[in-house]
N, CA, C and O of each residue as an XYZ file, in Angstrom:
724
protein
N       0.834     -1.152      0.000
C       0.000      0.000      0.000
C       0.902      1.246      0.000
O       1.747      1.453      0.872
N       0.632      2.161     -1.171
C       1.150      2.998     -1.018
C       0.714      4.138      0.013
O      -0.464      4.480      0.116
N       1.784      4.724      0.799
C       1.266      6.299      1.696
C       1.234      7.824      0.885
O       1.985      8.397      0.095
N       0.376      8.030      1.318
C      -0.233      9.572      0.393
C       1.035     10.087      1.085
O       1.545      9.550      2.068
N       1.525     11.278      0.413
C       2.743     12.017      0.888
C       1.531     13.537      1.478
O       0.425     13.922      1.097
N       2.473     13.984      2.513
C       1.894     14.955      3.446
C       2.220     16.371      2.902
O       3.383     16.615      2.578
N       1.532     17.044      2.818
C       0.917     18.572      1.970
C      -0.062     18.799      1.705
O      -1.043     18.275      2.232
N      -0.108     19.805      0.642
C      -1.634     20.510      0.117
C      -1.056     19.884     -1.401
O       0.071     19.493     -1.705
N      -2.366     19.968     -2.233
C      -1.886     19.938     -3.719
C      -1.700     21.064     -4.227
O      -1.507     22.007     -3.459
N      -1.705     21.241     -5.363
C      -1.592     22.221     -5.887
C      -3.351     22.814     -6.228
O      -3.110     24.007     -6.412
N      -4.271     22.728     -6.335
C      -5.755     22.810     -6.424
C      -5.911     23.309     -4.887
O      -6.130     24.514     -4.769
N      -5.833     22.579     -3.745
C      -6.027     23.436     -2.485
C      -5.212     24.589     -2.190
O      -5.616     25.566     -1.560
N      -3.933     24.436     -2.712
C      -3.428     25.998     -2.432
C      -4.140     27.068     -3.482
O      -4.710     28.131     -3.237
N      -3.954     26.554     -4.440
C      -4.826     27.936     -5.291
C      -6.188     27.953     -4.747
O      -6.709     28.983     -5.177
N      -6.939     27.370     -4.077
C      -7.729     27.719     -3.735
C      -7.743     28.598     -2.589
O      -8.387     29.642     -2.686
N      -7.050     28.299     -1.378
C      -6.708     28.812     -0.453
C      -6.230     30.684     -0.807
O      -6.533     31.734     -0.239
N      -5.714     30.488     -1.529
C      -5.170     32.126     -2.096
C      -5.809     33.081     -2.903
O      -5.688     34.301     -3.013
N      -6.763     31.943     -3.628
C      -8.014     32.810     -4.325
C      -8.816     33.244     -3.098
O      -8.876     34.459     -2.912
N      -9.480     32.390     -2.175
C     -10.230     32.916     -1.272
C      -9.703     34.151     -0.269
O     -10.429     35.093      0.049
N      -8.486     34.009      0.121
C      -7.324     35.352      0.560
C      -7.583     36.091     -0.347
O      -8.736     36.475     -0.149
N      -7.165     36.564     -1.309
C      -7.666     37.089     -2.079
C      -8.902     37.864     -2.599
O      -8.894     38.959     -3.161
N      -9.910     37.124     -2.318
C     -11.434     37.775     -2.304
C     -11.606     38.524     -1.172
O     -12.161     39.623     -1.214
N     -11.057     37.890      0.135
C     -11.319     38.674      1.438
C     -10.119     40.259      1.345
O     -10.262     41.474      1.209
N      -9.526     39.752      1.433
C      -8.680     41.353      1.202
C      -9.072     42.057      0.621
O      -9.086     43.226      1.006
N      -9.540     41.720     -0.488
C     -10.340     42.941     -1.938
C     -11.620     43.516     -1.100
O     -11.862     44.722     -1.119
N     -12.625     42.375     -0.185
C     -13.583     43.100      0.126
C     -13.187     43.774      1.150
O     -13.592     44.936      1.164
N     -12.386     43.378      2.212
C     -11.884     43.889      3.355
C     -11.579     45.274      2.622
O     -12.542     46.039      2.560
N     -10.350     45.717      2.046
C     -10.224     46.792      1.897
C     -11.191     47.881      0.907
O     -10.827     49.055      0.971
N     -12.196     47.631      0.148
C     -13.360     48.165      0.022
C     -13.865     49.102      0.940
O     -13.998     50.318      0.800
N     -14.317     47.864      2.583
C     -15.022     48.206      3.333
C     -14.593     49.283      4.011
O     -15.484     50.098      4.255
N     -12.990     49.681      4.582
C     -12.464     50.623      4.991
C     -12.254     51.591      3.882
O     -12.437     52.737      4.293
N     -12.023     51.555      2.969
C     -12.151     52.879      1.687
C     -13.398     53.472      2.173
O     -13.490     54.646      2.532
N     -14.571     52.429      2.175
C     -16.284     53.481      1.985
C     -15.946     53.765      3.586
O     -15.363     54.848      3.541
N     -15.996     53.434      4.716
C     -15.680     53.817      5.901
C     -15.191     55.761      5.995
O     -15.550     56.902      6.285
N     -13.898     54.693      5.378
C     -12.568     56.666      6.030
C     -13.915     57.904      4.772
O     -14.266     59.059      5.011
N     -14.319     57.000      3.532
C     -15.025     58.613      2.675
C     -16.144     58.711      3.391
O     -16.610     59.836      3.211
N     -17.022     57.868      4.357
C     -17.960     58.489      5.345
C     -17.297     59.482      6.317
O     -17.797     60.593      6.492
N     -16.321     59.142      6.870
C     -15.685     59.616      7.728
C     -15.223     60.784      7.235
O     -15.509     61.829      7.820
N     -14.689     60.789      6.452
C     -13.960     62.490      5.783
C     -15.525     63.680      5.280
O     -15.703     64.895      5.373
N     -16.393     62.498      4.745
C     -17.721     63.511      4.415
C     -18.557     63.744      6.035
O     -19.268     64.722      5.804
N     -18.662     63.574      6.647
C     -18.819     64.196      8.069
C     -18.079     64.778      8.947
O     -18.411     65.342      9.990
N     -16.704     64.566      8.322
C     -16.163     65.440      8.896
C     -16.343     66.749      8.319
O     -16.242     67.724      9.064
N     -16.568     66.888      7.229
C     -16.510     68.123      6.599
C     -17.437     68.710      6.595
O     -17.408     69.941      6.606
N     -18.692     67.928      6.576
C     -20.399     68.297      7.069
C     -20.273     69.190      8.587
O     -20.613     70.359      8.769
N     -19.849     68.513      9.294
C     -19.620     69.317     10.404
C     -19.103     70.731     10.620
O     -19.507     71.743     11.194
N     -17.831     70.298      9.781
C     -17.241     71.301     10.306
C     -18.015     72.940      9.826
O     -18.294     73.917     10.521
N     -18.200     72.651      8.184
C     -19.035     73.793      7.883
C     -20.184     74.429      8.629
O     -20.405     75.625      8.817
N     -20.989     73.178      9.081
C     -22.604     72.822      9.630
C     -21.856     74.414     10.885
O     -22.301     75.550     11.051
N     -20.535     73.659     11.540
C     -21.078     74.493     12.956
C     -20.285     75.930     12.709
O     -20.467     76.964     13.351
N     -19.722     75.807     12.041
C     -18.924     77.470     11.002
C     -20.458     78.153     11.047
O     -20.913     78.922     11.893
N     -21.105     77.599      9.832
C     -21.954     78.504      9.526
C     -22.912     78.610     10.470
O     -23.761     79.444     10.153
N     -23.125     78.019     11.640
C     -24.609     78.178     12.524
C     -23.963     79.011     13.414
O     -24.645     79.989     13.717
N     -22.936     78.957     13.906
C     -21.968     80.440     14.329
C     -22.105     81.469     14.463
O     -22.413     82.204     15.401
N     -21.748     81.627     12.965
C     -21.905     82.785     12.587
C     -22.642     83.545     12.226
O     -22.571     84.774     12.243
N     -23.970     82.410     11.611
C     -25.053     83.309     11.391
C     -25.974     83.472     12.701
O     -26.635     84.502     12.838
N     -26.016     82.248     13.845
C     -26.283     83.160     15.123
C     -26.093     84.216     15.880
O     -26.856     84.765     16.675
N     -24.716     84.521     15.485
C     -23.780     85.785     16.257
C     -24.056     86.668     15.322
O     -24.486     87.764     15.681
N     -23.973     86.541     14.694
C     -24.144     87.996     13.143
C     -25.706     88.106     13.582
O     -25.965     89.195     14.096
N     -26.527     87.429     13.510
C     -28.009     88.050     13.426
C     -28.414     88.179     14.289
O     -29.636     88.206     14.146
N     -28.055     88.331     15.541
C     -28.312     88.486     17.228
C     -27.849     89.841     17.666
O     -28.441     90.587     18.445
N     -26.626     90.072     17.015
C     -26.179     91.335     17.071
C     -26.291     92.280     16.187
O     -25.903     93.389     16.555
N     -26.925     92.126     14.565
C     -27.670     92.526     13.956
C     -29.197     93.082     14.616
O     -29.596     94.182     14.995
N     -29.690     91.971     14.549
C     -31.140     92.463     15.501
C     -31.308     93.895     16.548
O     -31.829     95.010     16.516
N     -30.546     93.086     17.411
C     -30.077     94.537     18.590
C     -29.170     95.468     18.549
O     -28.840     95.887     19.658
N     -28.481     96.092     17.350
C     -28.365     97.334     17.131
C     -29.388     98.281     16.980
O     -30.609     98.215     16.837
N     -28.384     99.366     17.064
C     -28.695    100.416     17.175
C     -28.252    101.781     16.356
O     -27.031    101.891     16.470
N     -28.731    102.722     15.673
C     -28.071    103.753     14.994
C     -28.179    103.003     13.602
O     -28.770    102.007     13.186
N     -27.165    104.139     12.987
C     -26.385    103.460     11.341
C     -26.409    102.285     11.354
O     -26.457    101.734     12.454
N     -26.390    101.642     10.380
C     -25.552    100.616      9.702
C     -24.978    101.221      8.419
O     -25.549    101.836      7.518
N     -23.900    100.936      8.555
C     -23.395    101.194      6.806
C     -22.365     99.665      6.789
O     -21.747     99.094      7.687
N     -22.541     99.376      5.351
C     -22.124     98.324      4.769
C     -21.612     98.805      3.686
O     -22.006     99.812      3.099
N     -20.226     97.722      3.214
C     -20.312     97.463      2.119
C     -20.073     95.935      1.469
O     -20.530     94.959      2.064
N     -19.511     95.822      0.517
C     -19.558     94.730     -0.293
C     -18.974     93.566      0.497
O     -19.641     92.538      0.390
N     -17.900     93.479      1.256
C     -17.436     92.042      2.197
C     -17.419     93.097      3.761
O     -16.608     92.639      4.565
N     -17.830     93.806      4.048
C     -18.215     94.144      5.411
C     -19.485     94.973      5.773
O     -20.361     95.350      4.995
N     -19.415     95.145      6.907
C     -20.627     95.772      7.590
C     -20.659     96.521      9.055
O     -20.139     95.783      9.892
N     -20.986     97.418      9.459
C     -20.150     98.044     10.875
C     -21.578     98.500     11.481
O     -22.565     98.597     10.751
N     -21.605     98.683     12.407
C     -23.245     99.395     13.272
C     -22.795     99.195     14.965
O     -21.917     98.483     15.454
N     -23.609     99.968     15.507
C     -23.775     99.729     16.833
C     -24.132     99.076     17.632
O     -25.011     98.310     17.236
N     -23.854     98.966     18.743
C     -24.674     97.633     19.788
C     -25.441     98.264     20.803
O     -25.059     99.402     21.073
N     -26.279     97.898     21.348
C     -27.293     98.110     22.660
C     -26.556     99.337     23.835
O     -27.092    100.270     24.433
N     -25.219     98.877     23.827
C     -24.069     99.703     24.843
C     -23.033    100.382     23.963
O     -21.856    100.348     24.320
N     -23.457    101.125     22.600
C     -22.871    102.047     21.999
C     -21.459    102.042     21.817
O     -20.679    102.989     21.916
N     -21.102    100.166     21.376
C     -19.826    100.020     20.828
C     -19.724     99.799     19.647
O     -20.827     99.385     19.293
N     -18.935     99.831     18.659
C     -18.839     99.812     17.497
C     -18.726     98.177     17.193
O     -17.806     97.670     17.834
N     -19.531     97.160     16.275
C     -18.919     96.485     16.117
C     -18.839     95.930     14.346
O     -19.759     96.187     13.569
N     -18.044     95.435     14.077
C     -17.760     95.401     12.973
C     -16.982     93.909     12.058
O     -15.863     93.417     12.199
N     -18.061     93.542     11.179
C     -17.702     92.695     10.101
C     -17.233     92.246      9.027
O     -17.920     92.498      8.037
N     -15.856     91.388      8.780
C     -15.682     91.604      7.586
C     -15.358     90.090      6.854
O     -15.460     89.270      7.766
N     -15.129     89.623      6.013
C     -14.791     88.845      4.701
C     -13.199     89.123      4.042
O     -13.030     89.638      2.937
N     -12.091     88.679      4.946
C     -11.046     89.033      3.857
C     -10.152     87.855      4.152
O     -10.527     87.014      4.969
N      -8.788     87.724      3.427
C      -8.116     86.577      3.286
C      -7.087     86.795      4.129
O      -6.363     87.748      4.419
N      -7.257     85.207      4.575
C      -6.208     85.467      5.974
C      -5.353     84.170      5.808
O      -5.613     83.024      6.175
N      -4.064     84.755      5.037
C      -3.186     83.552      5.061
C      -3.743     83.017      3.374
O      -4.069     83.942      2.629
N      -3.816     81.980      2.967
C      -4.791     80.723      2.218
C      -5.729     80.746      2.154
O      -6.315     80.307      1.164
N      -6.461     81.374      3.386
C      -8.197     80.810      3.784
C      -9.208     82.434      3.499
O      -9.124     83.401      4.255
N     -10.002     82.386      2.398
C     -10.908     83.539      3.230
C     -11.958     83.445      4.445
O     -12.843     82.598      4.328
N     -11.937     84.176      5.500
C     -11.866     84.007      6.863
C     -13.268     85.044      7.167
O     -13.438     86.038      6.462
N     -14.113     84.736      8.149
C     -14.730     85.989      8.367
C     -14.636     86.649      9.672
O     -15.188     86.276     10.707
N     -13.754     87.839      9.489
C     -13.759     88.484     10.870
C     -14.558     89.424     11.683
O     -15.221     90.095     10.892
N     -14.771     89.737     12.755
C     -15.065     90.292     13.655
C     -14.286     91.423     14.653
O     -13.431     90.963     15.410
N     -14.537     92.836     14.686
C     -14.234     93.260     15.564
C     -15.198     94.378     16.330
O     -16.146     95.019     15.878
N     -14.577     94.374     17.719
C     -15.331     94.871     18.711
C     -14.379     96.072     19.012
O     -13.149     96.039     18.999
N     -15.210     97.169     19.292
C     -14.096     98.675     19.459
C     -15.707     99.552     20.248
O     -16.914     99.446     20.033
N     -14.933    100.310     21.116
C     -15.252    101.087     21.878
C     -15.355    102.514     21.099
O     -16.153    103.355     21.511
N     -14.588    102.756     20.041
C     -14.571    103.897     19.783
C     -14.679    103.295     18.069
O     -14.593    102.140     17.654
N     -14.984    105.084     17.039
C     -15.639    104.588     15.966
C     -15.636    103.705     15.264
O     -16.612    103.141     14.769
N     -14.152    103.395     15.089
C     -13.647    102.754     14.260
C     -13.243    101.309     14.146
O     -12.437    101.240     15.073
N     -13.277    100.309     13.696
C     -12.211     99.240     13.756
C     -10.889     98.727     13.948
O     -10.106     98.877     13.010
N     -10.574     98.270     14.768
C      -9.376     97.677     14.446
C      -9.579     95.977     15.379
O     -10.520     95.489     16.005
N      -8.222     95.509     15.062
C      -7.991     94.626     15.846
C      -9.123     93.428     15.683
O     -10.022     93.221     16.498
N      -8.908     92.721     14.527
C     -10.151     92.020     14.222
C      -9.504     90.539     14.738
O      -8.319     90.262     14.921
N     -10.668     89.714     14.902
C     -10.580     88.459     15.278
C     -11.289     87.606     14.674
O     -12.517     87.641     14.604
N     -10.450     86.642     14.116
C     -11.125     85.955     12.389
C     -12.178     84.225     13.720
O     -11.829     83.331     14.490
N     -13.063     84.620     13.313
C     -14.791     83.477     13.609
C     -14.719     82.652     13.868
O     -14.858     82.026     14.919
N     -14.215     82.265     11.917
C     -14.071     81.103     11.246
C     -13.108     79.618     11.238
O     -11.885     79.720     11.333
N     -13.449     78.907     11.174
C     -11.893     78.009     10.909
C     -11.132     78.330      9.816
O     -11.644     78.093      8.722
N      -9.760     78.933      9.847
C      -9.442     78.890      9.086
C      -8.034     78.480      8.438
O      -7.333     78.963      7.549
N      -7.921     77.173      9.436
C      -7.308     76.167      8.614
C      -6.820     75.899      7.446
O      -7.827     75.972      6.742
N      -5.900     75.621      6.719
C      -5.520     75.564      5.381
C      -5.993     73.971      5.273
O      -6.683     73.732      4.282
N      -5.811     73.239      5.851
C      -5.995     71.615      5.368
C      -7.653     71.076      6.248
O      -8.175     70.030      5.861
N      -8.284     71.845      7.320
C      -9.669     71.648      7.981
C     -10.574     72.734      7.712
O     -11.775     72.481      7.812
N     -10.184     74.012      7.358
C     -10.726     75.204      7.768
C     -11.905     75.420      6.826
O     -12.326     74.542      6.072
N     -12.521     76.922      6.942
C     -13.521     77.071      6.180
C     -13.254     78.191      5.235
O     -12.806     79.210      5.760
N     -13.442     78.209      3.927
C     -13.477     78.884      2.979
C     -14.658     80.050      3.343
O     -15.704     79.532      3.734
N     -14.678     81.673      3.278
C     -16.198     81.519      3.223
C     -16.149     82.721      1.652
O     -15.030     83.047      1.255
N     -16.629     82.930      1.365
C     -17.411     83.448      0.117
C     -18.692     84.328     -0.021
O     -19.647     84.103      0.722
N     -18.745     85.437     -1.056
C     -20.167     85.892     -1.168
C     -20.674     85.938     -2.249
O     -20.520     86.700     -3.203
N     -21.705     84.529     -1.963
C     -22.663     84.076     -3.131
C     -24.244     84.347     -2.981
O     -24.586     84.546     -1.816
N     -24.984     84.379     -3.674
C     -26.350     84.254     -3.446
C     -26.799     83.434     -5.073
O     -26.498     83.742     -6.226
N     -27.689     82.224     -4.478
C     -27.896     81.440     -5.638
C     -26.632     81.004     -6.761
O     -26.636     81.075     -7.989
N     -25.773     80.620     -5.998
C     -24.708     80.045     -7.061
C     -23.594     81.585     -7.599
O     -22.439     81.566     -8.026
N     -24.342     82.548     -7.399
C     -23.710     83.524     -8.863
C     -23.198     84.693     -7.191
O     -23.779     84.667     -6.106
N     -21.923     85.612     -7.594
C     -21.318     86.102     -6.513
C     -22.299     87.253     -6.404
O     -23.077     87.825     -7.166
N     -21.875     87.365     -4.935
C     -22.956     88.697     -4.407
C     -22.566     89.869     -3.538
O     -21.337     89.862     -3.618
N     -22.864     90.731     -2.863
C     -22.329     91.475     -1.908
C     -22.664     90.585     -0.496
O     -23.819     90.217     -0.285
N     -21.500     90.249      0.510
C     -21.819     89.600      1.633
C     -22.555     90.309      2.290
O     -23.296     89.498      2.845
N     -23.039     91.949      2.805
C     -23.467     92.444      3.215
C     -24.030     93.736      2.745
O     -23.135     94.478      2.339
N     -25.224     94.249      2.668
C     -25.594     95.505      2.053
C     -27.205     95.756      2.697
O     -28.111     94.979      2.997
N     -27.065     97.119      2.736
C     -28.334     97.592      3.372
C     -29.110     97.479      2.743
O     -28.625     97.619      1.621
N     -30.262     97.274      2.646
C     -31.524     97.396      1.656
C     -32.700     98.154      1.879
O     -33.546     98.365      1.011
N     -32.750     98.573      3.079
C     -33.471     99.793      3.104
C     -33.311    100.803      4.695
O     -32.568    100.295      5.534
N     -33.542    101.271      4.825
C     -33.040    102.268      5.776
C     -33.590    103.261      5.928
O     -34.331    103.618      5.012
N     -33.463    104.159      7.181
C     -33.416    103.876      8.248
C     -34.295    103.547      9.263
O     -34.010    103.197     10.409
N     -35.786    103.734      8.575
C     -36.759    102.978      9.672
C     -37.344    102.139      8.525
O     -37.663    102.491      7.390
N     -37.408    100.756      9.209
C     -36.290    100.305      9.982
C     -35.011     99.604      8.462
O     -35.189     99.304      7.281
N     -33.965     99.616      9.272
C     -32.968     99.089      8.430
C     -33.072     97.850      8.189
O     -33.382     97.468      9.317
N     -33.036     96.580      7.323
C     -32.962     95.953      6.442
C     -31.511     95.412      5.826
O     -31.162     95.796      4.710
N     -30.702     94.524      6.588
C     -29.684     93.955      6.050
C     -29.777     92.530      5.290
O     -30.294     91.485      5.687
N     -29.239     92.761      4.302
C     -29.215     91.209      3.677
C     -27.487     90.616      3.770
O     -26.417     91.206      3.623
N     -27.803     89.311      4.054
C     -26.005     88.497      4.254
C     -25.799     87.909      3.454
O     -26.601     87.209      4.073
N     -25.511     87.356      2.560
C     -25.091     86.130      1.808
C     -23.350     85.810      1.917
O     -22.388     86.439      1.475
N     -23.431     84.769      2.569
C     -22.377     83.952      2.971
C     -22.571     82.721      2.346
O     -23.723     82.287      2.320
N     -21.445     81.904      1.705
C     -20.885     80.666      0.930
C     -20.032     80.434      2.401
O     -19.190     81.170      2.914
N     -20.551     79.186      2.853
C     -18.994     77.738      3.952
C     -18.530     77.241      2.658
O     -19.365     77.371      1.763
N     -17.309     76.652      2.287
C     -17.385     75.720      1.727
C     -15.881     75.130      2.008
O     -15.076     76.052      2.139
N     -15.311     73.849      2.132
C     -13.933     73.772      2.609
C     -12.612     74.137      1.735
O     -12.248     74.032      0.564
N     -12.225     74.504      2.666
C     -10.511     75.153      2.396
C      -9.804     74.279      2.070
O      -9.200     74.407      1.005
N      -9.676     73.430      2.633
C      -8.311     72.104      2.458
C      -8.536     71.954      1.467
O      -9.558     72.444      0.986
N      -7.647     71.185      0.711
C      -7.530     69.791     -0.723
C      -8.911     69.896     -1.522
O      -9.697     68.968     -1.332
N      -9.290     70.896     -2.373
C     -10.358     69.816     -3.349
C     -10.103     68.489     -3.813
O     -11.069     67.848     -4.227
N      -9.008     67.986     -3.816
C      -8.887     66.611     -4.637
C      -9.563     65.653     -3.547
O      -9.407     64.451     -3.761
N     -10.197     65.966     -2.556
C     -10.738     64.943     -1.102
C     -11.970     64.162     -1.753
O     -12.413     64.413     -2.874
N     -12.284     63.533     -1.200
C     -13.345     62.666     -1.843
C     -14.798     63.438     -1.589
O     -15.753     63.504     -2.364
N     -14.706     63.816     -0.694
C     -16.293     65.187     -0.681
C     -15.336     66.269     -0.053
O     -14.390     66.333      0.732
N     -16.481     67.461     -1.213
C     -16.406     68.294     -0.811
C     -18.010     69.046     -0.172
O     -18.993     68.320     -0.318
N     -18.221     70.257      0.414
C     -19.616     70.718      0.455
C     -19.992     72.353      0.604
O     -19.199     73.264      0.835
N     -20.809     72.403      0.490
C     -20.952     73.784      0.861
C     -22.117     74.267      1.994
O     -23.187     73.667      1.891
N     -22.048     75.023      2.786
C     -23.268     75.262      3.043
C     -23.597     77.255      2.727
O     -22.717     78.090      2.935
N     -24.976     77.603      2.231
C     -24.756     78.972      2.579
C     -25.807     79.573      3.361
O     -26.903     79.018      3.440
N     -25.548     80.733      3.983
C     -26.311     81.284      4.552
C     -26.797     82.660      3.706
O     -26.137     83.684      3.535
N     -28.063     82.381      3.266
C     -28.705     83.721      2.301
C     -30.068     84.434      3.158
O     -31.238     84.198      2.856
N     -29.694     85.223      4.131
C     -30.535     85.673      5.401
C     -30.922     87.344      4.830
O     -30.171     87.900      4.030
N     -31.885     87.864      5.237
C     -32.383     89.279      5.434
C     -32.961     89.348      6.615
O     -33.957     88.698      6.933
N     -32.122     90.463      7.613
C     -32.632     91.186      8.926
C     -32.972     92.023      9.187
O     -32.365     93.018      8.789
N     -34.094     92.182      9.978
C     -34.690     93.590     10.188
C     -34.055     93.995     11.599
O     -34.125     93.269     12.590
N     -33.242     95.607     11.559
C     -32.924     96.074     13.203
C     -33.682     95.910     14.023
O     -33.266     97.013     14.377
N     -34.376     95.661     14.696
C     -35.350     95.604     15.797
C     -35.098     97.543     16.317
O     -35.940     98.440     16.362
N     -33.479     97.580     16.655
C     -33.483     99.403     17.074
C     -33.840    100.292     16.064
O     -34.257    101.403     16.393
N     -33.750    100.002     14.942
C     -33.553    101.083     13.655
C     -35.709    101.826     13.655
O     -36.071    102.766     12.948
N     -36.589    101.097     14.550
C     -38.098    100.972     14.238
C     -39.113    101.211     15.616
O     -40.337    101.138     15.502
């Protein structure tokens, strides 16, 4: 009687390596769609809480001014409840366009403090669009009883377009002063 000699044949190893094979291919699939969920919420977010930010703080302190507003095309300046100056703007800071903020006691601006993220590889782009096509981020629309601001703000991310999502969110708001009436 002959003894079978001890191994695999050649049919069970190729099989064995085809099936390795299938699992790795799906295995790494599953982490590809994973990390592009993961990168598209990350980026959902980050805009999501950019823009709810800012358009809370901008239209809260919009609302409860007081006096002037004068605007122009990427800013906007007016008074607050306690007759400080405060003041908005849209300009590029570094890589990123950024939207800043400043607070001054006396007429004028200075010393601004940028909102936004503005990150070169996380941060937020912001922009002034209305309906796709560019717009003034800020401009009065009617005045002075009562004043009438319109915003149009574009989020959209700063880092890498080559990322697997990108998004935008915008904020296209009109406020009435509550003081200006």
């Amino acid at each position: 009687m002959k003894k079978k000699p001890a191994g695999f044949t050649l049919i069970e190893l190729l099989l064995v390596v085809s099936l390795l094979a299938i699992s790795v291919g799906i295995t790494g699939d599953i982490i590809i769609s994973i990390m592009r969920s993961y990168n598209k919420t990350q980026v959902t977010n980050e805009l999501e809480q950019n823009a709810n930010f800012v358009s809370q703080k901008l239209e809260k302190e919009l609302r409860n001014a007081v006096g002037a507003i004068s605007a122009t095309a990427t800013s906007i300046q007016f008074n607050n409840s306690q007759n400080n100056t405060v003041c908005y703007r849209v300009t590029t800071s570094g890589a990123v366009t950024a939207l800043q903020r400043s607070f001054s006691v006396a007429a004028s601006c200075t010393n601004y403090t940028t909102i936004t993220n503005n990150d070169t590889v996380n941060g937020v782009q912001v922009t002034c669009t209305k309906n796709g096509a560019l717009a003034p981020c800020f401009s009065v629309v009617s005045g002075p009883e009562p004043y009438v601001v319109d915003i149009n703000l574009t989020f959209s991310q700063a880092g890498s377009q080559s990322a697997s999502f990108t998004g935008s969110v915008s904020i296209n708001n009109t406020i009435v002063v509550r003081g200006s009436y």
